[in-house]
C-alpha positions as a printed NumPy array, in Angstrom:
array([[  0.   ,   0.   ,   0.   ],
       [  1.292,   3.738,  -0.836],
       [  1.926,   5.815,   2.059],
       [ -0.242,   8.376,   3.494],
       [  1.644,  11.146,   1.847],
       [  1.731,   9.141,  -1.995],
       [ -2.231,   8.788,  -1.607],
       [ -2.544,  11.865,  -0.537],
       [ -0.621,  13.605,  -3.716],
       [ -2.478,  11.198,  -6.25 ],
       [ -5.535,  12.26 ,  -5.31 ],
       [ -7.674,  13.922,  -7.792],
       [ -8.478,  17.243,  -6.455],
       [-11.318,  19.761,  -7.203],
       [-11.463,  23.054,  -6.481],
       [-12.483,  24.535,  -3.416],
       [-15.516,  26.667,  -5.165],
       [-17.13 ,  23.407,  -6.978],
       [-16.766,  21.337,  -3.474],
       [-18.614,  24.746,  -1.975],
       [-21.395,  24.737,  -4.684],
       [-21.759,  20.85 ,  -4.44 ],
       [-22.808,  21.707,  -0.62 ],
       [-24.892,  24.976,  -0.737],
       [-22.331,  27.106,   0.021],
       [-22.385,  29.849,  -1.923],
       [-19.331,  31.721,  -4.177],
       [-20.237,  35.353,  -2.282],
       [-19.418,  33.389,   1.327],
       [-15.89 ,  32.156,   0.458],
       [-12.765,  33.772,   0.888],
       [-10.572,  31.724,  -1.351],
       [ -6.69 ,  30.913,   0.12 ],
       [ -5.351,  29.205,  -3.077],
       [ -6.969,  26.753,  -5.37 ],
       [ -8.138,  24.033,  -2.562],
       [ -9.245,  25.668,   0.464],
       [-11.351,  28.419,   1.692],
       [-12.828,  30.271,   5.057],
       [-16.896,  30.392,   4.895],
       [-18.137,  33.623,   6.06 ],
       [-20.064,  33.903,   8.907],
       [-22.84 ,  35.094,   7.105],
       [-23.839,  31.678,   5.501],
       [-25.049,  30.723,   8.994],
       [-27.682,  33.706,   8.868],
       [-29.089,  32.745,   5.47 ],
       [-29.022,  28.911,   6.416],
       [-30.368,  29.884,  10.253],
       [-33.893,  28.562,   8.919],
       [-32.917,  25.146,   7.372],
       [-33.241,  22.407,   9.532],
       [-29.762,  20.446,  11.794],
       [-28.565,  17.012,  10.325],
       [-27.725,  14.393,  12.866],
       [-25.352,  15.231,  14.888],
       [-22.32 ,  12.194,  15.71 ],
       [-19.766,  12.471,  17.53 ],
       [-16.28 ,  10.657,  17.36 ],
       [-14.08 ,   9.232,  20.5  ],
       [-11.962,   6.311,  21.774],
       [-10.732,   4.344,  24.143],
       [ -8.001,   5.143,  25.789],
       [ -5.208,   5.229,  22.823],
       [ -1.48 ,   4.208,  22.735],
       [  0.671,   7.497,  22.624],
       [  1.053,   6.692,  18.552],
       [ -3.116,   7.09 ,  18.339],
       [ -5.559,   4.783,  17.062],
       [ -6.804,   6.228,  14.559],
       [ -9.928,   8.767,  15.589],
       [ -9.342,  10.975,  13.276],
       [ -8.9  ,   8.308,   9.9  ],
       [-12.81 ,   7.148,  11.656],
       [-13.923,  10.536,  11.688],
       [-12.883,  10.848,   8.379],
       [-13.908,   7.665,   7.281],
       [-17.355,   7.594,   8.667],
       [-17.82 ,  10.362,   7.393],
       [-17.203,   8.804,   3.387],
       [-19.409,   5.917,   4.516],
       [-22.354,   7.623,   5.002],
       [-21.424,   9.792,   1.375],
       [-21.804,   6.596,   0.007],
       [-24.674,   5.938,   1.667],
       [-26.261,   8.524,  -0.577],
       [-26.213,  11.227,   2.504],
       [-24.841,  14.267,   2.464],
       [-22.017,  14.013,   5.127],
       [-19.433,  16.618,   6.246],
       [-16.668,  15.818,   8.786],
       [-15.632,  18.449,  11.403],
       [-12.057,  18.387,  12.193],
       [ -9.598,  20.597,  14.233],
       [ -6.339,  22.284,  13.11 ],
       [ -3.306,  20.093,  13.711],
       [ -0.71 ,  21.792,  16.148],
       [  2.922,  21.927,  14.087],
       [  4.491,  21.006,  17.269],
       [  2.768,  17.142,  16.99 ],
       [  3.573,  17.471,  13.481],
       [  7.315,  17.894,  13.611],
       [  7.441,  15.879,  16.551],
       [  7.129,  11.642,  16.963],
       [  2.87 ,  11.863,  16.431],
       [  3.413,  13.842,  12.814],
       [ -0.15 ,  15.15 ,  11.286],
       [ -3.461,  14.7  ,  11.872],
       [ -5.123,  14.313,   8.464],
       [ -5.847,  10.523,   9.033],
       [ -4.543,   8.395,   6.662],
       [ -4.52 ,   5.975,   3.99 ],
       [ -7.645,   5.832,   2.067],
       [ -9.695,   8.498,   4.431],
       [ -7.545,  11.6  ,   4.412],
       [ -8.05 ,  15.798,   4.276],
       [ -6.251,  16.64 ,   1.301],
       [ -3.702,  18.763,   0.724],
       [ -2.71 ,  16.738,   3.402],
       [  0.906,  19.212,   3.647],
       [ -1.475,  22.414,   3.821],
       [ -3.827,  20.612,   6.222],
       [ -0.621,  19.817,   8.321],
       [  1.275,  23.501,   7.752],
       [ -0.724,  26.865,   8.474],
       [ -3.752,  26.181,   6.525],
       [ -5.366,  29.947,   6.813],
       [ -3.087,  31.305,   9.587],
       [ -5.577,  30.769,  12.309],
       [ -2.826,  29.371,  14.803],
       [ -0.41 ,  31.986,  13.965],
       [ -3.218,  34.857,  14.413],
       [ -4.155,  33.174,  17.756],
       [ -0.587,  33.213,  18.857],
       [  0.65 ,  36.693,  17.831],
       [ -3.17 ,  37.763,  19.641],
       [ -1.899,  35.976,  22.636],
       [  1.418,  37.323,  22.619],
       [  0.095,  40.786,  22.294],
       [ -1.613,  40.468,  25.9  ],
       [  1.583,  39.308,  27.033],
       [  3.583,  41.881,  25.743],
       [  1.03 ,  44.649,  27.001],
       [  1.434,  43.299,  30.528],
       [  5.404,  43.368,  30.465],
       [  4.772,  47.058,  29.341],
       [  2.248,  48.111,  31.88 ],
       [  5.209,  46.779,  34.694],
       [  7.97 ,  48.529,  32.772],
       [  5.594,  51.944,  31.895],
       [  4.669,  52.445,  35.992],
       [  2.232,  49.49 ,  37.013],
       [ -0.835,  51.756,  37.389],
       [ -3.033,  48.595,  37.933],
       [ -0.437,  46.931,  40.564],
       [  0.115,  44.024,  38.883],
       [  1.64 ,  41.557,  41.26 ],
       [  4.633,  40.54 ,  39.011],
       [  5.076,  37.041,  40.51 ],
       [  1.586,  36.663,  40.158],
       [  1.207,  36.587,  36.459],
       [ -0.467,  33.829,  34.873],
       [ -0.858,  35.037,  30.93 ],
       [  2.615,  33.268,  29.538],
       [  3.345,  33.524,  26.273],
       [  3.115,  30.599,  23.074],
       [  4.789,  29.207,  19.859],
       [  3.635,  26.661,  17.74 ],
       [  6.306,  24.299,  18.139],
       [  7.51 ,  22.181,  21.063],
       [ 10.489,  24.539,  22.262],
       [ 11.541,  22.67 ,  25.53 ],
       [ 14.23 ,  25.629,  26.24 ],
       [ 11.165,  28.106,  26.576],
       [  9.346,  26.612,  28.712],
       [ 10.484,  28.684,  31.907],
       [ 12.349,  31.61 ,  30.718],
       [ 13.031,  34.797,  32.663],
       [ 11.696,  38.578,  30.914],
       [ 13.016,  41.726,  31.004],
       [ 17.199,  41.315,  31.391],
       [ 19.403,  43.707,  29.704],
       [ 18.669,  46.679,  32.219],
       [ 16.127,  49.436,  32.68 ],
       [ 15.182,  49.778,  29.652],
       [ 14.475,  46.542,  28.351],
       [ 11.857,  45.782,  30.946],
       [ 11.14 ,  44.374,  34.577],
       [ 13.088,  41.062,  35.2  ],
       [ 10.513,  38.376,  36.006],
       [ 10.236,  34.473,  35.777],
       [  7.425,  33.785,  32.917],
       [  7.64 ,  31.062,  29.614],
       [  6.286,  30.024,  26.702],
       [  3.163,  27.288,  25.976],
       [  2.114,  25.414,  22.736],
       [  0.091,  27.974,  20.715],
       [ -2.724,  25.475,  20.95 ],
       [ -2.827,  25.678,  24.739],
       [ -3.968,  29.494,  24.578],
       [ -7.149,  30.007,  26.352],
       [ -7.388,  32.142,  22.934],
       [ -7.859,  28.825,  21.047],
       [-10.208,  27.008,  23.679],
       [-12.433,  30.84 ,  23.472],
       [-12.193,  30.77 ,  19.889],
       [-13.706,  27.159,  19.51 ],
       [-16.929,  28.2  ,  22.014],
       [-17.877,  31.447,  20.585],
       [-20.814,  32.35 ,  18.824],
       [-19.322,  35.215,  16.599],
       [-17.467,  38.495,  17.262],
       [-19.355,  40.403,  19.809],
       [-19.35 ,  37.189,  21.797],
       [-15.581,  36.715,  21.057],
       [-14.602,  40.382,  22.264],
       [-16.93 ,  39.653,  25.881],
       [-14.863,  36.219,  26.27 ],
       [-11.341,  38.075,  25.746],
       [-12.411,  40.896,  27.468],
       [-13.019,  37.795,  30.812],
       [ -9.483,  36.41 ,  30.443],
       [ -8.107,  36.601,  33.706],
       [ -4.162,  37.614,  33.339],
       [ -2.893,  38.232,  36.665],
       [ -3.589,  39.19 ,  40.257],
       [ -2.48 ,  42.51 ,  41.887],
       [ -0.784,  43.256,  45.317],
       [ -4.17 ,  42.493,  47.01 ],
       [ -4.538,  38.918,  45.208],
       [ -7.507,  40.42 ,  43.308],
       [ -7.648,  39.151,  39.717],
       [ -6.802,  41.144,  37.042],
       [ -8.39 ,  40.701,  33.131],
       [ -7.419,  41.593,  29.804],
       [ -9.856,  44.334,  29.638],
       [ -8.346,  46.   ,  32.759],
       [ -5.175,  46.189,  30.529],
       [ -7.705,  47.457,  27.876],
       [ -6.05 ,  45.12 ,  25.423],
       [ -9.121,  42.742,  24.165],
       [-10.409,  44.488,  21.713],
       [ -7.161,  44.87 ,  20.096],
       [ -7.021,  41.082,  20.419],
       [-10.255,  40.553,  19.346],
       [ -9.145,  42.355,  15.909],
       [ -5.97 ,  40.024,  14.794],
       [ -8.889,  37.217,  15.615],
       [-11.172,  38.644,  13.251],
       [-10.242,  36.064,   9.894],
       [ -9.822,  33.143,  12.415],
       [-13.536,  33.514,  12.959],
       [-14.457,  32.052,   9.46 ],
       [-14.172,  28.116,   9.29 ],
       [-11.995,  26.536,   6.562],
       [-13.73 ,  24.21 ,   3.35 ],
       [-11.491,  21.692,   2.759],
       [-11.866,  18.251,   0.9  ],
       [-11.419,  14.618,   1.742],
       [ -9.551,  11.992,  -0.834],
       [-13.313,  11.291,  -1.978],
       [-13.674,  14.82 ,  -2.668],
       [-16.14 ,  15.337,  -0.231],
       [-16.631,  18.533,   2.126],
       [-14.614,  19.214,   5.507],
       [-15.036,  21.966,   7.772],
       [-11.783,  22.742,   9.834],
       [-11.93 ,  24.898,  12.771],
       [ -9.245,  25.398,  15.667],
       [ -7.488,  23.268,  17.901],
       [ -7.699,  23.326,  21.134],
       [ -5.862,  20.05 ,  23.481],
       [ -8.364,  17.763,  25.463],
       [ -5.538,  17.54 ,  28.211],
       [ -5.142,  21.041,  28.365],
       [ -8.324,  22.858,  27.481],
       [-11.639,  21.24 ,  26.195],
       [-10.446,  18.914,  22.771],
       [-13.168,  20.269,  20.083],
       [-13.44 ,  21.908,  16.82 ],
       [-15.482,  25.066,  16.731],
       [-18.804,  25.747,  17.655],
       [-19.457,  27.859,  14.538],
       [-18.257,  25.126,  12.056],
       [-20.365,  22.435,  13.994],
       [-23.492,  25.188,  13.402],
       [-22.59 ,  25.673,   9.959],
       [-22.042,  21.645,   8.8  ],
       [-25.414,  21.374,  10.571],
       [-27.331,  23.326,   8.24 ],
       [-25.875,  22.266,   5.237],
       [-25.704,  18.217,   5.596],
       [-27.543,  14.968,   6.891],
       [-25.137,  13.676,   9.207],
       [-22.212,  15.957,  10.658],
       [-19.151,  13.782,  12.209],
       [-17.17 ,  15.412,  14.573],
       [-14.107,  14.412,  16.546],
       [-13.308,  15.011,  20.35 ],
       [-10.076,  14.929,  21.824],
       [ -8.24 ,  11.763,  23.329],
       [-10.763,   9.647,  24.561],
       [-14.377,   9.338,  26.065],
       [-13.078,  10.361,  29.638],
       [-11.419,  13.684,  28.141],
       [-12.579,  15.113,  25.019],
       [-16.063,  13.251,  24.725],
       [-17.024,  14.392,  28.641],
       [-16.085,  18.161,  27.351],
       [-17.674,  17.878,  23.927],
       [-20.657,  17.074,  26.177],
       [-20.208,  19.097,  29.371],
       [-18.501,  22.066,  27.764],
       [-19.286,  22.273,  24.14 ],
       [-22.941,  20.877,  23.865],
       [-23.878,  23.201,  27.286],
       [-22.543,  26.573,  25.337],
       [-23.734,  25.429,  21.798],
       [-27.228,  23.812,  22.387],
       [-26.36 ,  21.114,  19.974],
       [-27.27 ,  17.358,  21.041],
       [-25.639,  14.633,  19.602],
       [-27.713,  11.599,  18.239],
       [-25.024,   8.929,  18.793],
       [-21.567,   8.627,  19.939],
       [-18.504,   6.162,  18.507],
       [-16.352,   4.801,  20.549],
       [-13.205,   3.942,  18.246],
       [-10.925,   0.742,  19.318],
       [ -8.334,  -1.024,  17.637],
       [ -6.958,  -4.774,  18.492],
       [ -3.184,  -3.072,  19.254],
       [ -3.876,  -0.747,  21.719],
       [ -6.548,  -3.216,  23.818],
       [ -3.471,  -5.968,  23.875],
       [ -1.604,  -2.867,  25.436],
       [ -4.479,  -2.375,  28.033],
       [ -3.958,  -5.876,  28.658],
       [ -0.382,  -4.787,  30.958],
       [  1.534,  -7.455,  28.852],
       [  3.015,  -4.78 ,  26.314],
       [  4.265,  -0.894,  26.199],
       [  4.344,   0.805,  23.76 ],
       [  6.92 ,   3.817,  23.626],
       [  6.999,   7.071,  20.867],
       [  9.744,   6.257,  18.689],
       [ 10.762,   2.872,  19.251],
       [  9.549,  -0.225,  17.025],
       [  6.647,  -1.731,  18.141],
       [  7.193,  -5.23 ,  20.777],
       [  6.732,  -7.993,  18.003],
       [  4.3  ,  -9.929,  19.549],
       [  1.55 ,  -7.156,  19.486],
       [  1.603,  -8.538,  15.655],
       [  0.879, -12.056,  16.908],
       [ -2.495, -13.343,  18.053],
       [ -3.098, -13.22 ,  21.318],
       [ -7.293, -13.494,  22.926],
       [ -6.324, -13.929,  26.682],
       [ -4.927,  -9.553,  26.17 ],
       [ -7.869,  -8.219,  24.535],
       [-10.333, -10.031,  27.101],
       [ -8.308,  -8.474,  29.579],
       [ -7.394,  -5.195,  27.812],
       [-10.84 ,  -4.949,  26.779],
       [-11.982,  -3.429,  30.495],
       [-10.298,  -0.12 ,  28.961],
       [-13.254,  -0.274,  26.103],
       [-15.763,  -1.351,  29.061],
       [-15.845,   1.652,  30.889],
       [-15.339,   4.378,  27.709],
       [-18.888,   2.844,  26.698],
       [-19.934,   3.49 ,  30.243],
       [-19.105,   7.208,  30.038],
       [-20.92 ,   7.328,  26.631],
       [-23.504,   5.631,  28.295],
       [-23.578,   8.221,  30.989],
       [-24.568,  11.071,  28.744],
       [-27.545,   9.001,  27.726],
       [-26.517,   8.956,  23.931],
       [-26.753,   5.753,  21.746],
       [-23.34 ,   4.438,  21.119],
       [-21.298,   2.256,  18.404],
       [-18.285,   0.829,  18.739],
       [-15.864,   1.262,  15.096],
       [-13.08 ,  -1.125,  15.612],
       [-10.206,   0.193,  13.126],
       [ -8.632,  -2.72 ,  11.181],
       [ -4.971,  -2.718,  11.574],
       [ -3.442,  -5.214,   8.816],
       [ -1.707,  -7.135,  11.571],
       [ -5.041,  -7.907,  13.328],
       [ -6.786, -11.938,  12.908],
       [-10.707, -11.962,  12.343],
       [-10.53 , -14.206,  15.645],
       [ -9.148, -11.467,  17.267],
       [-11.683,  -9.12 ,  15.723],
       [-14.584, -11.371,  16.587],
       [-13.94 , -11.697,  20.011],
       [-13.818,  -7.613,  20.374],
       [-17.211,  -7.37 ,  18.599],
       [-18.681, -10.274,  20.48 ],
       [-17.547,  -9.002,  24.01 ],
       [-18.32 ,  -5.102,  22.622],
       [-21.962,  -6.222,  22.037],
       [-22.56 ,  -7.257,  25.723],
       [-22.122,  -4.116,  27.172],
       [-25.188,  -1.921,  28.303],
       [-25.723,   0.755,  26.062],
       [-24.137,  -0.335,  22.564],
       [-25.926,  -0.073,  19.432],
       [-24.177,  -2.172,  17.56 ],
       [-20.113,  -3.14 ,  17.221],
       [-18.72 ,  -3.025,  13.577],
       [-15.247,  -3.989,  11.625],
       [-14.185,  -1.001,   9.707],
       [-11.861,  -0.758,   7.254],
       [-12.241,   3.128,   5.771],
       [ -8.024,   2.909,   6.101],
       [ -7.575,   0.443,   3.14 ],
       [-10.66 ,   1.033,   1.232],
       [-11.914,   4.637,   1.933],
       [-15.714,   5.201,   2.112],
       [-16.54 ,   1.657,   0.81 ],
       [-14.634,   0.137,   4.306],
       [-16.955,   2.262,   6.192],
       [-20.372,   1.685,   4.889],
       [-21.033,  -1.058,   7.232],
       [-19.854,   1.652,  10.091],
       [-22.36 ,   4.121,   8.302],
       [-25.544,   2.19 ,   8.312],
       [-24.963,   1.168,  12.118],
       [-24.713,   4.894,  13.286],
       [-27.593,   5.903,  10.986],
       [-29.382,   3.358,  12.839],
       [-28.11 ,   4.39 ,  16.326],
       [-29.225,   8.153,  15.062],
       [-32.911,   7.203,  15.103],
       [-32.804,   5.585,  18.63 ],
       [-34.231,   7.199,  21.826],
       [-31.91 ,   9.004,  23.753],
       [-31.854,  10.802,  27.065],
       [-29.107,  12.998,  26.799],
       [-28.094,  15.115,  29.971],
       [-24.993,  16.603,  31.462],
       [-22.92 ,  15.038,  34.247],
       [-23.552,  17.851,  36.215],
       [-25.414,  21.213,  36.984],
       [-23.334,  24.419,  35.794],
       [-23.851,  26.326,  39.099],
       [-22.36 ,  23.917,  41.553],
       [-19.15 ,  24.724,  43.253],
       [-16.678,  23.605,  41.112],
       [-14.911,  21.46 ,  44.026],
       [-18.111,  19.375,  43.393],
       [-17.568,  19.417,  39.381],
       [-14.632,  18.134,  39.498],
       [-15.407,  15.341,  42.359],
       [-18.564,  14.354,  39.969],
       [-16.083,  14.11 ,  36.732],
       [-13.361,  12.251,  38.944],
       [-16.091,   9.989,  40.545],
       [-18.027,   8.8  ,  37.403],
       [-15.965,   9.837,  34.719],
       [-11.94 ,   8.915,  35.833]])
């Protein structure tokens, strides 16, 4: 089989304005960036505000091996399934980070046969949102290094800041830095440091917002520091968020792009499930929605991180209600649940992970047990997609939809193959969640929003962890 890249650059593409037209988008809400991708203005949401949602599925996962199991190829792939299903389908995606990408993990297009293409523009800036995020971050940063230098009218408590700044790579030697050397002029020596970009509470705001206004109120929130009293301090005491709010104006707009079947993909920041809440956008969600029959989007690592935010977080702000959940699963990383293996970044895989072995997945399989659970918690219908790796047996895969099946709460448990085959692996996958879609469901949140949050995180630690 090619590799991910060689599929990838044999694809046929079309151009970003015919995959727009193809899905009621139209020409006077793009803003074109080259021949294959394009940010859909936010006014597309207003004319579409009266057309009714498609269904609304959500991707997560056990508990994956640090290389990842393949959430994103599912997302993807389900997504081509239910195309060929004869339903309009759009996957919702988020922006890879380039510090994954030029680290062991590498992108996050999927793969194989169920990819966003160009997979290298996909992988490097796409539209800039990142970099607009980051230099809007940095601003803040910069403005409260000033404020100390220019007189500290607001008493800042310089040991007390919390706004750091970011870069979009993994920089290990900026982690904890110290500001302000090279004498008076150059600033007040403090200890600060630099995150990931996609760790800015810029990027988790972004992904919640319902447009600009809202945007400019969130910023405005951001809590940067605490004075001499331990009172906190925000970014519009520093009167910098609107400023902000500005160099976030373009990152607003979600980006068309195309899957190796040609068909539509919103992408729309990129916030970290173990750092902030793991989602795409709000806005792209809303916008896929209106346009499509099914919308499939991804959360974050697996049901206990980015699946109890999508739900607790996301689906609280947005309104939206998902009509089934997948749990994703592969035979490797259940044998690794078993405790027999590990499973390291960067060194070859333990060759007996390739070998059959049923006595690890029954065992490992407790991992898959209580992800279901959590689904099961939100009261949302749930399938299991187990992703075929080439090294996996059908006993192997038989016993993992057999035991799957007993659980409480599973719609169904099916083989799926969208890696080798694309859209055709996945149709199986397709029908089940169209079928899960149409089931009863009794969604609800894990907890009320105006308990103490002590007793949030006890109820997320208790039921969820």
């Amino acid at each position: 089989m090619l590799s991910d890249l060689e599929i990838a650059q044999a694809t046929p593409l079309k151009r970003i304005g015919d995959i727009a037209a193809g899905c009621g988008i139209q020409d006077d809400e793009l803003e074109p960036y080259g021949r294959y991708k394009a940010k859909i203005r936010l006014d597309a949401l207003e004319r579409l505000r009266d057309n009714p949602n498609g269904k609304y599925i959500d991707v997560t996962a056990i508990t994956p091996t640090p290389l990842g199991e393949g959430k994103t190829v599912t997302t993807i792939g389900l997504s081509l399934g239910l195309n060929k299903l004869g339903k309009r389908s759009f996957a919702c995606l988020r922006q890879p980070s380039m510090g994954p990408t030029f680290g062991i993990k590498g992108g996050a297009a999927g793969g194989g046969h169920a990819q966003v293409v160009p997979m290298e523009e996909f992988n490097l800036h796409l539209t800039g949102d990142i970099h607009a995020v980051e230099i809007a971050h940095n601003l803040l940063a910069a403005m409260i290094d000033n404020h100390l230098h220019q007189g500290n009218a607001l008493g800042i408590n310089p040991h007390a800041v919390t706004w750091r700044r970011v870069v979009d790579v993994s920089d290990r030697a900026l982690r904890n830095i110290v500001v302000g050397l090279g004498g008076k002029p150059h600033g007040v020596p403090r200890e600060s440091g630099f995150d990931i970009t996609v760790a800015s509470e810029l990027m988790a705001l972004l992904a919640l917002t319902e447009g600009l206004r809202d945007l400019r109120k969130r910023i405005g929130n951001v809590v940067i520091a605490q004075d001499r009293s331990s009172a906190p301090l925000t970014a519009d005491d520093l009167q910098a968020a609107g400023a902000m709010t500005v160099l976030l104006r373009e990152a607003l707009m979600p980006t068309l792009m195309q899957t190796t079947e040609n068909t539509p993909v919103l992408v729309h920041t990129g916030p970290f499930a173990n750092i902030a809440h793991g989602n795409s956008s709000i806005l792209a969600d809303r916008l896929a929605l209106k346009l499509s029959d099914y919308v499939v989007t991804e959360s974050g690592f697996g049901a206990d991180m980015g699946a109890e935010k999508f739900v607790n977080i996301k689906c609280r702000y947005s309104g939206l209600r998902p009509d089934a959940m997948v749990v994703v699963a592969t035979i490797r990383a259940l044998k690794m649940h078993s405790g027999d293996f590990s499973i390291r970044p960067g060194k070859p895989l333990d060759p007996k992970l390739r070998e059959e072995n049923l006595d690890a997945i029954r065992r490992g399989v407790a991992n898959l047990a209580k992800q279901i659970e959590n689904v099961a918690a939100f009261g949302v219908p749930c399938v299991v997609a187990i992703n075929r790796f080439y090294t996996d047996t059908d006993a192997e895969l038989e016993l993992l939809r057999k035991i799957a099946l007993t659980h409480p709460g599973i719609s169904d448990a099916v083989v799926s193959d969208h890696f080798t085959l694309g859209g055709e692996g996945a149709v199986e996958l397709g029908k089940a969640v169209m079928k899960a879609a149409e089931q009863d469901s009794h969604f609800d949140f894990l907890y009320p929003l105006n308990i103490p949050i002590k007793q949030k995180i006890e109820t997320i630690a208790r039921e969820v962890y």
